[in-house]
N, C-alpha and C positions, 0 to 999 in steps of 0.2 A: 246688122250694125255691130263695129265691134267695142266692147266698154272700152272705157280706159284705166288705162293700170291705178292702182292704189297708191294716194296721195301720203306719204309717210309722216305726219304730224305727233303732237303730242295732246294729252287729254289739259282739257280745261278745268278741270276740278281739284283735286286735293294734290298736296305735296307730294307723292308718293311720283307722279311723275310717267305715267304708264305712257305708253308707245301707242299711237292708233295707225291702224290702215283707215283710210278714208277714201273712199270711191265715189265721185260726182257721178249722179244717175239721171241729171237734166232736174230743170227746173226746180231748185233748189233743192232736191229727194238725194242725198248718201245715202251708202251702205258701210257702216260701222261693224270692223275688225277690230281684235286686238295685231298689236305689231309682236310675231314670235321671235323677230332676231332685238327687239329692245331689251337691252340687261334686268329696266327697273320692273317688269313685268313678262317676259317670258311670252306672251300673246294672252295673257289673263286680261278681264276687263272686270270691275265693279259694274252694280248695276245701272250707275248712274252713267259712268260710261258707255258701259252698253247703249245705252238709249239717247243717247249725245247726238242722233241722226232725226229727233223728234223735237230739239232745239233749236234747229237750223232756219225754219221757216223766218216769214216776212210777219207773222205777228206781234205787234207789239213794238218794231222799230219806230225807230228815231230815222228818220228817212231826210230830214232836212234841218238847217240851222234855223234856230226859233230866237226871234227879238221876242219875251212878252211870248204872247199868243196867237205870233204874228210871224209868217214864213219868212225867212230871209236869204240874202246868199251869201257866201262864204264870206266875200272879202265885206261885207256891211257889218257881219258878225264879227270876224275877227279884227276888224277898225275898230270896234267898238269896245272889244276886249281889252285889247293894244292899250288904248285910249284911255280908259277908265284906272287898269292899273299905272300905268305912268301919271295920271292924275295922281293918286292917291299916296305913290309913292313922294310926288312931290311937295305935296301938300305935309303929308302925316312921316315919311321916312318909311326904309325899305319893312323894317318890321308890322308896319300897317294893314301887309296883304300877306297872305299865307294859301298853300297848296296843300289841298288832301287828298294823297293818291292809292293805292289798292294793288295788292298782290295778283291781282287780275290784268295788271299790265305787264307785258313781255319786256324783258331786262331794256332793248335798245327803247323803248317808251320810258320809263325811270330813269334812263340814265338823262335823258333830254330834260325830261323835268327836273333832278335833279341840278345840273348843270344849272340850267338858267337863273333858278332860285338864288342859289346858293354864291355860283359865280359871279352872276351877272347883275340879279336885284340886288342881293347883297345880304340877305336874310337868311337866315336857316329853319324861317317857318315850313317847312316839308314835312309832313309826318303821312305816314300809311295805315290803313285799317290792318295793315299784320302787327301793329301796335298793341292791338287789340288780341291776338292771339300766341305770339312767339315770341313776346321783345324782354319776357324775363329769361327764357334762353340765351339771346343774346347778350343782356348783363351779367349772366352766370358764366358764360363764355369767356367773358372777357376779362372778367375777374377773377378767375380761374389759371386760363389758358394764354393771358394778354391779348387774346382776337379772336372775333365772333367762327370760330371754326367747329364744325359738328364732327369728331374724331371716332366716325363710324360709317357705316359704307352696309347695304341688302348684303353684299357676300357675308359680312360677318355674324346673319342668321342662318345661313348654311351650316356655319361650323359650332353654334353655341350649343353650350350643354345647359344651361338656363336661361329661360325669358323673364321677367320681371317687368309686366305693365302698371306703370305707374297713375291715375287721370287720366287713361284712355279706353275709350271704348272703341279698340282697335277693330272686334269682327266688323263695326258699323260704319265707323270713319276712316279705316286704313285697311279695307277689306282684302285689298292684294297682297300688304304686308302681314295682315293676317295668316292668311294662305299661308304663304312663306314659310312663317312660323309654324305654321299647323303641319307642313311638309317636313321639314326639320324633324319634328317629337314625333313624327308615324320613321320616320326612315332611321332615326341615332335614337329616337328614346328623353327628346331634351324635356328637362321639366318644364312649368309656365304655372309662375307665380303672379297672381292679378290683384294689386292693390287700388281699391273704389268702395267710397262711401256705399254705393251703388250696385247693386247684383247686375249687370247687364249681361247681353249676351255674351260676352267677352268673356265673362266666367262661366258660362255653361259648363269647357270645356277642363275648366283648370286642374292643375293638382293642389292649388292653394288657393283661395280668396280672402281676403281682409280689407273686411269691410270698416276701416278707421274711420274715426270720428272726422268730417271736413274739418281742415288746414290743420289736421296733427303731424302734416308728413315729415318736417321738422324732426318732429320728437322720434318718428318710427327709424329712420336712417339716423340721426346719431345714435340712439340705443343700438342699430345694425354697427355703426363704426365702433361703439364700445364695445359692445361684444366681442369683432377683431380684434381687438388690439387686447383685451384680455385673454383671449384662448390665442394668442401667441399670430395670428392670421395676417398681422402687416406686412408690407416687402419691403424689409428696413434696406437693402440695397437700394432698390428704386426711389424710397422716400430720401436718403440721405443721397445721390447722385440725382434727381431730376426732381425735387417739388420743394418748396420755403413753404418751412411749418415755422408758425408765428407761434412767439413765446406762452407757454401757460397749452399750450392747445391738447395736449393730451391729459393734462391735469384737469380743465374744463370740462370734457368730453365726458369723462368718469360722473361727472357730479350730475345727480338725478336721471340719469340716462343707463339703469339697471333695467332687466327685465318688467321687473313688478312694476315698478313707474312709470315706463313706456305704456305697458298692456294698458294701465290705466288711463294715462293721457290719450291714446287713440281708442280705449272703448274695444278692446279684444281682447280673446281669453290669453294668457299667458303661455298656453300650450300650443296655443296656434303659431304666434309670435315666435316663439322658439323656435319651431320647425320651421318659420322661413329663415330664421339667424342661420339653424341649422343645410338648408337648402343652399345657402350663399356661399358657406363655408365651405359647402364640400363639392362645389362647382365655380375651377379659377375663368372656364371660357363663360363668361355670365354677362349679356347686355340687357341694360334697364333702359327701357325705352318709356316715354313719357313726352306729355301731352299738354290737354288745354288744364286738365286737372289740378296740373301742377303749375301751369304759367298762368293761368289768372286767376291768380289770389293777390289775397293783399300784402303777402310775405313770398310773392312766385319765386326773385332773384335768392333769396334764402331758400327756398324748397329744391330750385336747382344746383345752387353750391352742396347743400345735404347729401343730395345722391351723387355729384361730379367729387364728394370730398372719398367717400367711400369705395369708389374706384381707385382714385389717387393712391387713397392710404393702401391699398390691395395689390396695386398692380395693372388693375384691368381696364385698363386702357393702352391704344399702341399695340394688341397684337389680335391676331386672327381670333373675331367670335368673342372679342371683349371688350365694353365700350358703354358707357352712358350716351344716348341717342336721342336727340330731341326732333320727333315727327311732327313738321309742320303741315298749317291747315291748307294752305294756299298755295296755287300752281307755281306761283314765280315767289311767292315768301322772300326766297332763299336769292333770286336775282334780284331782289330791290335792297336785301342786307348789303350785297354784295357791290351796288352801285352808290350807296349810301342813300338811302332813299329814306332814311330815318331821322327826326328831325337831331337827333343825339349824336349821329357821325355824320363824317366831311365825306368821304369816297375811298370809295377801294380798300375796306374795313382800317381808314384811318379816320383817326378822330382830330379835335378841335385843337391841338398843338399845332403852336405858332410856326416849328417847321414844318408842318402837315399843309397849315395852310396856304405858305407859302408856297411850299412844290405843287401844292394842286392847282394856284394861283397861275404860276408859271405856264403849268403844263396846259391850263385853258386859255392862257391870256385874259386873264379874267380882268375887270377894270375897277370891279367893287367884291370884293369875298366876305363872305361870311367868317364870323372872327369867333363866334361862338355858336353853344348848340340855342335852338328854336325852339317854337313851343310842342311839345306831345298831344298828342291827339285831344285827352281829355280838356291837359290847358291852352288849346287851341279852340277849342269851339266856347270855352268858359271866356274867352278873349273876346272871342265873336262874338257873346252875349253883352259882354262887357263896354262892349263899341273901341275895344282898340284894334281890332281888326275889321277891317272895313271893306275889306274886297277879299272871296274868296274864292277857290277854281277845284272843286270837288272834280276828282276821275276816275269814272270805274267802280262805284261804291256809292252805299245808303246809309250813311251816318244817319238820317232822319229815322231810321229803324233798328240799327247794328250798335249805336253807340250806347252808353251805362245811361241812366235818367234820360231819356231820351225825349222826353216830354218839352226839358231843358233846352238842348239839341236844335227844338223844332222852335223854339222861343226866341234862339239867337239867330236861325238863318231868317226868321219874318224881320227880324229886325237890323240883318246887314246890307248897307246900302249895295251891294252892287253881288252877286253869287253866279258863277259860273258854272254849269255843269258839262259833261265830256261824260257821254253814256252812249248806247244802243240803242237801249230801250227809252218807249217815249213818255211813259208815264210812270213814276217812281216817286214815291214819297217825297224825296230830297229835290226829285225834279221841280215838285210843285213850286219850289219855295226858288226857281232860280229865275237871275232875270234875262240871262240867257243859256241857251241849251246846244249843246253842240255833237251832231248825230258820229259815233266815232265805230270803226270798225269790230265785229265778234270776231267770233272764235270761229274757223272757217276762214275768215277773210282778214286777219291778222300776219303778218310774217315775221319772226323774228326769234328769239331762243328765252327758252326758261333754264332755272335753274331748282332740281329737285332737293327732297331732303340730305340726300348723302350726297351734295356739293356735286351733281350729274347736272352739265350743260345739254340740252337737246333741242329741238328745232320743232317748233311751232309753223308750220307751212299753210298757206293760202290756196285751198281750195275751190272757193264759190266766188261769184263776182260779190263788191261790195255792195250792200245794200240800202239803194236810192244815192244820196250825196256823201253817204258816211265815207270818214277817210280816217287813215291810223294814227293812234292818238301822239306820236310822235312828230308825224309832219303839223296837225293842229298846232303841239308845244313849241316845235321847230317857227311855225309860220309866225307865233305871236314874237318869240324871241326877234324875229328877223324885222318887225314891224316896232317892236318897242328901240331899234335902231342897233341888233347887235347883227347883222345879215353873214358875218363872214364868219362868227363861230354856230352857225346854226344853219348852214347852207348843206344841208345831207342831202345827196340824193336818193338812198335806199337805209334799209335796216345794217345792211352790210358796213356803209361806212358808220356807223354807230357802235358797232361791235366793234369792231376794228381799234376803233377810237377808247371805248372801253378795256380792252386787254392792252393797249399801248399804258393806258393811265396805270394798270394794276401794278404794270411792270417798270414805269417809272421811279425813279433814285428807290427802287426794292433792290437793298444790295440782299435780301433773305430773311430779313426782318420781318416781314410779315408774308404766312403761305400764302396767302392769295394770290395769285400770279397766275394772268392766261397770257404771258407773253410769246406763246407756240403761236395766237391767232393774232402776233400784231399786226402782222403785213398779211391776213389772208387774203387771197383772193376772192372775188365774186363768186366764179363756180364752186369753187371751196366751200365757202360758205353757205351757200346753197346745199350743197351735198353732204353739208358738216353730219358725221355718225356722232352718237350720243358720245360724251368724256364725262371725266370727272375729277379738277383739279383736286391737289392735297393726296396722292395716290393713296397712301397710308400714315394721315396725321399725327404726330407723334412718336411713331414707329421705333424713334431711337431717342425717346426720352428728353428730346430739347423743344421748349414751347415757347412762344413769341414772345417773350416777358425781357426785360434787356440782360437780366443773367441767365435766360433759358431755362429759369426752372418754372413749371408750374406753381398756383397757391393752391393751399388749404386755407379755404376762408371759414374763420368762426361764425356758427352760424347756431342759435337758439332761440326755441319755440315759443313762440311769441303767446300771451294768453288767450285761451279759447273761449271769447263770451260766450255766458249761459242763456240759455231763453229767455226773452224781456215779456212783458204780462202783455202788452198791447199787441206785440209782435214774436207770436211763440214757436212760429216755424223758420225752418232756414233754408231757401230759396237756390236751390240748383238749377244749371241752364247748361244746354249745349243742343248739339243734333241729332237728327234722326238720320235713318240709314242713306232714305231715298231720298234726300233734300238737300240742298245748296244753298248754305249765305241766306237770301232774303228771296232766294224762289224766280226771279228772276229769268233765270233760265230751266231747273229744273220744272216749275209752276207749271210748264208749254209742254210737259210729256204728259200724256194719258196712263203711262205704264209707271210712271213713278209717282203718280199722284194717287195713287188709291194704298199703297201701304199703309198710311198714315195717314187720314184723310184731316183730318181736323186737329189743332192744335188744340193738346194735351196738356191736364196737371196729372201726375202722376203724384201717387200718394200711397203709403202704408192703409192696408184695410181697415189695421186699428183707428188710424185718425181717422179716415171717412163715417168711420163709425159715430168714434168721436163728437166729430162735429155736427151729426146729423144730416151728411152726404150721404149719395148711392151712386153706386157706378153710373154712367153715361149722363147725369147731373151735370147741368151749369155752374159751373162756379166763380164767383167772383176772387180772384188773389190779388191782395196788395201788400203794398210796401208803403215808407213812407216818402216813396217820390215818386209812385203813381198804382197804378190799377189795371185790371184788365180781365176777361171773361176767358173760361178755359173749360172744355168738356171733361168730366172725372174721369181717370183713368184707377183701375186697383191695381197695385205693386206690390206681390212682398218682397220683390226687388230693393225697393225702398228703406230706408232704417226710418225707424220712430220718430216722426218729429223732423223728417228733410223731404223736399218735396221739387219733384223737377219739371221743368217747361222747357219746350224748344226753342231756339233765336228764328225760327225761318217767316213765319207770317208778319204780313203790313196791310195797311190799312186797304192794300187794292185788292186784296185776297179777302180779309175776313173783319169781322166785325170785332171780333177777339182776336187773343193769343198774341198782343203786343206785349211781348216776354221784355224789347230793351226798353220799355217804360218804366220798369220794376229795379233795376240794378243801381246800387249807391257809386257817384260819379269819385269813388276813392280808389287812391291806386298805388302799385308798389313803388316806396319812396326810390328804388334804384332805377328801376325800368320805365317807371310810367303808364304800366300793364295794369286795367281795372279789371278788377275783382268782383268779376260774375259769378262764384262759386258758390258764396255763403251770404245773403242778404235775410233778416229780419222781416218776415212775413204773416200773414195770415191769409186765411182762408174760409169763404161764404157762399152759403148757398143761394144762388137767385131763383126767385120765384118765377117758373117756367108754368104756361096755362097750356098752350099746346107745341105740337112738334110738328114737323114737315118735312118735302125736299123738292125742290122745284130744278126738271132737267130742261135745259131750253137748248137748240142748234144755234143761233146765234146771240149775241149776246143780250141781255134782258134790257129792254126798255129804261129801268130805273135799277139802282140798287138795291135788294130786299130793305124795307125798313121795319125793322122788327131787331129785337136783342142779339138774335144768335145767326148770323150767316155768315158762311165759310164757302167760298166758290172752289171746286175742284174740277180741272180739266179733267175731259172724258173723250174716249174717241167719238167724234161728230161732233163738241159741243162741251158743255158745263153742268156740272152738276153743284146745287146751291142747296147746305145743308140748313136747316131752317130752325126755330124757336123761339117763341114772344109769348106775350101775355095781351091782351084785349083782345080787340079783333083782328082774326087774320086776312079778310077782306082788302087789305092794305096789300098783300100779296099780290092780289090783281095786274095793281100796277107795272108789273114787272111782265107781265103776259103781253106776248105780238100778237100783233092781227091774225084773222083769221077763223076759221069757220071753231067752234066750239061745241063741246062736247062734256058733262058735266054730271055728278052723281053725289047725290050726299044721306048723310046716315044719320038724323038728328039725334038717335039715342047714342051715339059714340063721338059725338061734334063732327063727325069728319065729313071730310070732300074731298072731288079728287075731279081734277080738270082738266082736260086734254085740248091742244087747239092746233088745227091740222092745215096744211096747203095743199090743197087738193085732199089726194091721195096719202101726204105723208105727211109724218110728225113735226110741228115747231117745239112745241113744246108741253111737257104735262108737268102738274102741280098735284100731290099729295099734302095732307094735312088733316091731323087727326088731337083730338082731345083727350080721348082715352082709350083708343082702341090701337091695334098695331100695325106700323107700315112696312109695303113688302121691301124684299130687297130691290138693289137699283141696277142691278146687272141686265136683266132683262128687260127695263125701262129705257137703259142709255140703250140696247144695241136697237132698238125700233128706232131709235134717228137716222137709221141708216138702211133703215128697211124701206122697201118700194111701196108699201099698202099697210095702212094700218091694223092689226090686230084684230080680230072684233072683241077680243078678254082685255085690251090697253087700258081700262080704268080696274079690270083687278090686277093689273099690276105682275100678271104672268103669264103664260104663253097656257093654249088648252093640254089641259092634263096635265102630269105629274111634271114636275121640270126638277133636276138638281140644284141646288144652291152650292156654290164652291164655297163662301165663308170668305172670313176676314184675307186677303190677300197676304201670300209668306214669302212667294219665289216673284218679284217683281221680272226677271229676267226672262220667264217663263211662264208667268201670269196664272202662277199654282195658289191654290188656294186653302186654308186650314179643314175644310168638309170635304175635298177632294183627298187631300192627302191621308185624312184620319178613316175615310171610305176606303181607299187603298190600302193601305195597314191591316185591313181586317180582311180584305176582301183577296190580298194577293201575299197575305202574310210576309209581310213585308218586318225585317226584323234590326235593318240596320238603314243607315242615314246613304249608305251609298246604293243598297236596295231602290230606297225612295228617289233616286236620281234617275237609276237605269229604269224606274216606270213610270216616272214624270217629267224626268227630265229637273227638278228643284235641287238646289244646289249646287248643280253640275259645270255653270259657269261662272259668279264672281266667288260663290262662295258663304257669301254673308247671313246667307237664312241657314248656315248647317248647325249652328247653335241651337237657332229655332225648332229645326226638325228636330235634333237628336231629343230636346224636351218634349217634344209631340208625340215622339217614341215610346219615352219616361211613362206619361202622361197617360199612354196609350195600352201598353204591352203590360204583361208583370214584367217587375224587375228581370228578371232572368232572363228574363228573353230579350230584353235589350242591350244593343250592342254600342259602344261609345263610341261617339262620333271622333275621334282622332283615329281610331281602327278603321 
C-alpha cells in the first residue's frame, strides 16, 4: 500500500507559527513532522507539537448540534440561533447581543464573525480571548507606531548581538524561538539578558537574570532610556527626522529614574542593573522580545511603550537584528488583530473614524455599521452578568475557566437568557452553561490561513474528514448571517473566497496609509490559494523611518511607574499565573496526549521554600490559595526559582480535569485602562494548608463510573486510560464508587491504613486503586503499562513487576519520554559531561529543545562544577 505524501499544515498552538508535515495513516492515526522548508521553524517542532498526532482522535467531540440536552440537526439549530438573536436585537437594540471569539479560529472564520457583527447587527460587541493575552501590545503599537504593526521578523534573531526577554518564559512557551535564539549566541556569541520576577528555565541559560520586583518594568526601561540619553547613546538624527517627542519628555525622564532609584524600585542590586544598562549600550543590533509578562498587567500599554520608547530613543528599530518584538500566545492572535476581530477596531487595522467606517461600510454594503468600539472582554461578560446582554455566541474558547474572577464569569452565563457555543469539544465548562451547542471543525479538519508573530501568513490545510456533523466555524457564522436575512453578503462558497475578500478590504481607499496590505492576494485564485507558500506582509516595517501616524513620525509616549502596593495583612502574597511547558490554554486538546500529560501532572502553587516554611507547608502539601474573589486547591511545589513573598499557579486545569487548580477564579476582574488587558500577574493572596488524612491514585482503562469524591483529584491521560491522583480526609471507602465491574482482587495493611484494589476482565486489567494513610505509594509507571498487558501480574497489588525494575523519575524530555532517574543514572554511568552528551545517549533534548535548561541544571546538579559544560556550548 502506498502512503500518502504529507499534508503541509500549520501547528495549532502558539504564535510562533511552525510548519507541520501531516500524513493521514487511516482511521484518524497521523504521522507528525516538522515542515523543513517553513521559514518560522526550519522543521523544529516543540513538544506539544510533536505530539499534535495524539489530539486528533474522536474523544471528547462535539459530533452533533445539541438543543439543551437534546440532539438536533443543523437547520433546527441554526433556526433557532437566527431566531433568538434577531429577537433580541429587536426587542433590546443591536448592542443587546455580543460575540466572544478566540485566536483559535483561522483568519477567514474572524473575518466572517467579524463582518457580520459589526457590519451587519450593527454592534461592535466582538471581542477575543487574545484580549486576554496581547491587546496591551496592540495599544502600545498604536500609540507608538499609529497601527497595530509588530516591526520585527525570526530573521532579525539571526543577526542580533543581544537578546533581552522581557515576561517570558520563552524555553517553555516559545520553545522554537528559543532555539533560535540559542543558535544565534553558540554561532555569533549574542548575549541574553532575561528579565522575570521568576527564575525559570529561561534563565538557566542567561548571561544576566533580573529578577525585578512584578510591575516595576516601567521604572527598569526608563532608568534604561535615562541612562542613554546621559552617556550621550540617543540617535538624535533618527529622533529629530522620524519620531515626535512630546514637550518636557527628556526633562521627565531624568527625574527619579537614576541608577540607585531604579535598583530600588525593582528590587535589584545596583551592579547587576548596570551591567544590563551597560549590555544595551554596547549592543546597537539588540531585540527585546516580550510576552504575557509584560501585557497583562494593570499598566501592560505603559510597560509596552517603556520598552517601544527606548528603541525609538536609540535607533533600534527598522534595521536588521533590532527591534522591540511582542510574541504572541495564540496561533491566529495576529489574524484576528488583523481582521479586526477586536471589540476596539473596525478592520483591516482601522479604527472607529467616521471615514473608517464609512469606507468599510461601502466596501461591505453594509445596511447597519457599528459607529463605535464594543464592549472588551472583561466589560462584556460584567454586561452579561448585568442583563444588558442577553444573547451570547462564545467560539473556540473557555471564558468559564480562562477569564479574571471567573467564578463571576460563570454567574453571568447561568444567568443569560439565550448562550451559544461553537466548540469541538462536547463537554467544556462554558459548554455547560450553553443553550445551544454547535459541534465546529479542529485542527486537522479546518482549512484556511493563520497569521504568525512576525506578520507570516501560512495555510492551515484539512487533512482528516470532519468529525461526525461538525462543519467550519465560518460556514456556521456564514449560515446564521444568511438566515438573519443578509444571504448575499454571506454566500462564500469556500475559505478561499473569504481571503480574497479580506486582502481586497485591506487594500481598499489604502492610498499607504496604513502597512497592512495583502492586495498581492485580491484576485487569488482557487489553486493559488490552496498552494499558497508561507509570506509575510510589512517586508521590513519601518525600514525607512516613516510610521503610519499622519506625519509619519513615530511617538515617544510618556510613560511612569505607576505605584507598587505593599503587602496587605489579610492578603500578603502576590499571585502569578501563566503555563507550563506541555500545556495548552485550558487542556482541551493537549489534556488527550498521554506523552504531554505527565510533565506536569497536577496543578501547582509553586512557592519560595522560605514561605512554605513559613506557613507551616511541605512539599507535595495540599494547599488551599485565595484571593479575594475566589479559592482554589493546589499541590505544593518548592522554588527557589521564586522571589519571597510571589507565588505562581498555571491557567490550564477546569473543573473536567481536577478538583483544584482553578487558577482563573483567583484573578481581580481589573484591567489596563488603554487595552482592556486583565491583569493576571500580581493579585493579593494567601495561602493554607488543608488537612489531608490519606493519599492515593486510582488507574482505570475506561472512564470511572463516578467522579472521585474526595478533596484532591486531578485526572491525567495515560496510555490505555487515566490515571486519578487522589487525596481526602474521612473515609476513603467513597473511592469504590468509582471502581467497574468486574472480578476483584484486594489487599490491605491496617497498620499503615492502606489498601490497594485491583479489578480485572478476565485476564486483564480495568482498573487498580492504591491508597494509603501513612505508608508509601509506588510509582504509577508500571501500573499504567499493565492496562495494556494480556495477563495480569501476579506482584499487580505491589505495585511492581518481579525483582528489581528501574524507576525513571519525574518525566523531563516529554518528546522522548526521558526521565530525571534515567538521565541522572546515565551521567554517571556513561559520564556523560555536557547537555549535548545526554541527547546522543537518550535522545533528550535533541528535538524541540525545551528541557535543555533542565538538563544543563541536572548536569550542575549532578557533576562538580568543573566538569560541567554550559548548555549554549
Amino acid at each position: 500500500m502506498i502512503e500518502p505524501a504529507p499534508i503541509r499544515t500549520t501547528c495549532a498552538y502558539c504564535g510562533v507559527g511552525c510548519g507541520v508535515l501531516a500524513t493521514p495513516l487511516g482511521d484518524r492515526a497521523v504521522r507528525i513532522a516538522g515542515d523543513p522548508d517553513h521559514p518560522a521553524n526550519r522543521g523544529r517542532l516543540c513538544s506539544k507539537g510533536t505530539h499534535l498526532g495524539e489530539t486528533v482522535g474522536m474523544e471528547g467531540r462535539l459530533l452533533h448540534p445539541m438543543i439543551g440536552e437534546k440532539r438536533a440537526s443543523w437547520d433546527k439549530a441554526l433556526d433557532l440561533v437566527a431566531r433568538r438573536f434577531q429577537e433580541t436585537i429587536a426587542r433590546h437594540g443591536p448592542d443587546s447581543v455580543a460575540f466572544y471569539v478566540s485566536g483559535q479560529l483561522l483568519t477567514e472564520d474572524y473575518y466572517v464573525a467579524n463582518k457580520l457583527m459589526k457590519g451587519f447587527i450593527g454592534s461592535a460587541n466582538i471581542d477575543t480571548n487574545s484580549r486576554l493575552c496581547m491587546s496591551s501590545a496592540v495599544a502600545g503599537h498604536v500609540r507608538a507606531f499609529g497601527e497595530d504593526v509588530v516591526p520585527a521578523s525570526y530573521d532579525d534573531l539571526d543577526v542580533a548581538d543581544l537578546f533581552v526577554l522581557v515576561g517570558s518564559n520563552t524555553a517553555w512557551c516559545h520553545p522554537i524561538v528559543y532555539q533560535r535564539i540559542q543558535a544565534a549566541r553558540a554561532a555569533r556569541g549574542a548575549k541574553l539578558v532575561v528579565i522575570d520576577p521568576r527564575r525559570t528555565e529561561t534563565c538557566e541559560d542567561a548571561d544576566l537574570h533580573l529578577a525585578i520586583r512584578p510591575g516595576s518594568d516601567v521604572a527598569l526601561m526608563n532608568g534604561l532610556l535615562a541612562y542613554c540619553a546621559r552617556e550621550g547613546l540617543l540617535d538624535e538624527a533618527y529622533l529629530a527626522a522620524s519620531v515626535a517627542t512630546p514637550a518636557h519628555f527628556w526633562t521627565d525622564i531624568q527625574r527619579d529614574n537614576d541608577l540607585w532609584s531604579v535598583a530600588r524600585t525593582c528590587d535589584v542590586a545596583p551592579d547587576q542593573l548596570h551591567r544590563f544598562f551597560e549590555m544595551f549600550a554596547a549592543n546597537q543590533r539588540t531585540v527585546t522580545l516580550f510576552s504575557q509578562g509584560i501585557n497583562q498587567a494593570l499598566r501592560g500599554t505603559d510597560q509596552v511603550n517603556a520598552i517601544i520608547n527606548v528603541h525609538l530613543a536609540t535607533g533600534r528599530i527598522g534595521k536588521p537584528g533590532a527591534a522591540p518584538f511582542s510574541i504572541t500566545g495564540q496561533p491566529n492572535a495576529m489574524g484576528g488583530r488583523e481582521v479586526g476581530g477586536l471589540a476596539s477596531t473596525l478592520a483591516a487595522h482601522m479604527d472607529f473614524a467616521s471615514d473608517n467606517v464609512d469606507r468599510v461600510g461601502r466596501f461591505w454594503s453594509a445596511p447597519r455599521m457599528a459607529t463605535k468600539p464594543g464592549l472588551k472582554a472583561v466589560d462584556m461578560f460584567r454586561a452579561v452578568g448585568e442583563g444588558r446582554i442577553k444573547a451570547i455566541w462564545i467560539m473556540a474558547t473557555n471564558p468559564a475557566v480562562s477569564m479574571p474572577d471567573a467564578g463571576r464569569v460563570r454567574e453571568a452565563l447561568a444567568a443569560c437568557p439565550f448562550v451559544v457555543v461553537s466548540d469541538c469539544i462536547a463537554d467544556t465548562d462554558t459548554g455547560r452553561f450553553a443553550h445551544v451547542r454547535l459541534p465546529a471543525a479542529g485542527w486537522g479538519e479546518k482549512d484556511g490561513t493563520v497569521t504568525n508573530s512576525e506578520r507570516r501568513i501560512s495555510r492551515q490545510r484539512q487533512f482528516l474528514p470532519f468529525a461526525g456533523e461538525a462543519k467550519p466555524d465560518w460556514w456556521i457564522i456564514g449560515e446564521i448571517g444568511r438566515r438573519m436575512g443578509w444571504s448575499p453578503a454571506f454566500s462564500y462558497a469556500s475559505p478561499a473566497d473569504i481571503y480574497r475578500e479580506h486582502a481586497r478590504l485591506s487594500a481598499y481607499g489604502n492610498d499607504g496609509a496604513r502597512l497592512f496590505d495583502m492586495r498581492r492576494d485580491a484576485a487569488i485564485g482557487n489553486p493559488a490559494y490552496d498552494a499558497m507558500e508561507p509570506w509575510r506582509w510589512g517586508k521590513t516595517p519601518f525600514a525607512h523611518g516613516v510610521f503610519s501616524t499622519p506625519d509619519g513620525k513615530a511617538r515617544l509616549v510618556p510613560t511612569v511607574q505607576a505605584p507598587i502596593a505593599e503587602p496587605l495583612r489579610d492578603w500578603p502574597l502576590t499571585l502569578n499565573t501563566g503555563r507550563y511547558r506541555d500545556q495548552w490554554h485550558t487542556m482541551t486538546r493537549t489534556g488527550l496526549s498521554p506523552k504531554l500529560a505527565r510533565h506536569r501532572e497536577e496543578p501547582l502553587v509553586e512557592m519560595h521554600p522560605e514561605d512554605i516554611e513559613r506557613l507551616g507547608l511541605a512539599e507535595d502539601d495540599i494547599a488551599r490559595v485565595a484571593t479575594p474573589q475566589g479559592e482554589s486547591l493546589f499541590r505544593v511545589l518548592a522554588s527557589e526559582g521564586q522571589r519571597r513573598g510571589d507565588i505562581f499557579t498555571p491557567i490550564h486545569w477546569t473543573d473536567r480535569q481536577s478538583s483544584g487548580g482553578r487558577t482563573g477564579l483567583l484573578p481581580r476582574p481589573l484591567t489596563d485602562p488603554h487595552s482592556g488587558q486583565p491583569g493576571f500577574k500580581s493579585t493579593p493572596a494567601k495561602v493554607e494548608k488543608v488537612a489531608i488524612e490519606w493519599r492515593g491514585f486510582l488507574i482505570v482503562r475506561d472512564a470511572p463510573k463516578s467522579w472521585p469524591q474526595c478533596l484532591w483529584a486531578t485526572r491525567i491521560t495515560v496510555a490505555g486510560g487515566a490515571l486519578f491522583e487522589l487525596a481526602g480526609a474521612g473515609a476513603d471507602e467513597v473511592l469504590d464508587a468509582c471502581l467497574p465491574s468486574g472480578a476483584r482482587i484486594e489487599a490491605a495493611d491496617a497498620a499503615r491504613g492502606s489498601r490497594r484494589v485491583a479489578i480485572l476482565d478476565g485476564d486483564r486489567l480495568s482498573a487498580v486503586l492504591f491508597v494509603t494513610r501513612s505508608g508509601e505509594l509506588p510509582s504509577r509507571d508500571w501500573l499504567i503499562a499493565q492496562l495494556a498487558a494480556p495477563q495480569v501480574a501476579p506482584t499487580l497489588l505491589a505495585g511492581r513487576a518481579p525483582g528489581a525494575q528501574p524507576d525513571r523519575g519525574a518525566l523531563i524530555c516529554s518528546c522522548f519520554d526521558v526521565g530525571l532517574k534515567t538521565i541522572v543514572a546515565a551521567i554517571g554511568a556513561q559520564q556523560l559531561t555536557d547537555v549535548a552528551a545526554i541527547g546522543t545517549a537518550l535522545g533528550a533534548g535533541t528535538n524541540c529543545g525545551s528541557c535543555r535548561p533542565a538538563l544543563a541544571r541536572i548536569l550542575a546538579e549532578t557533576l562538580p562544577a568543573k566538569e560541567t559544560v554550559h548548555a549554549a556550548e
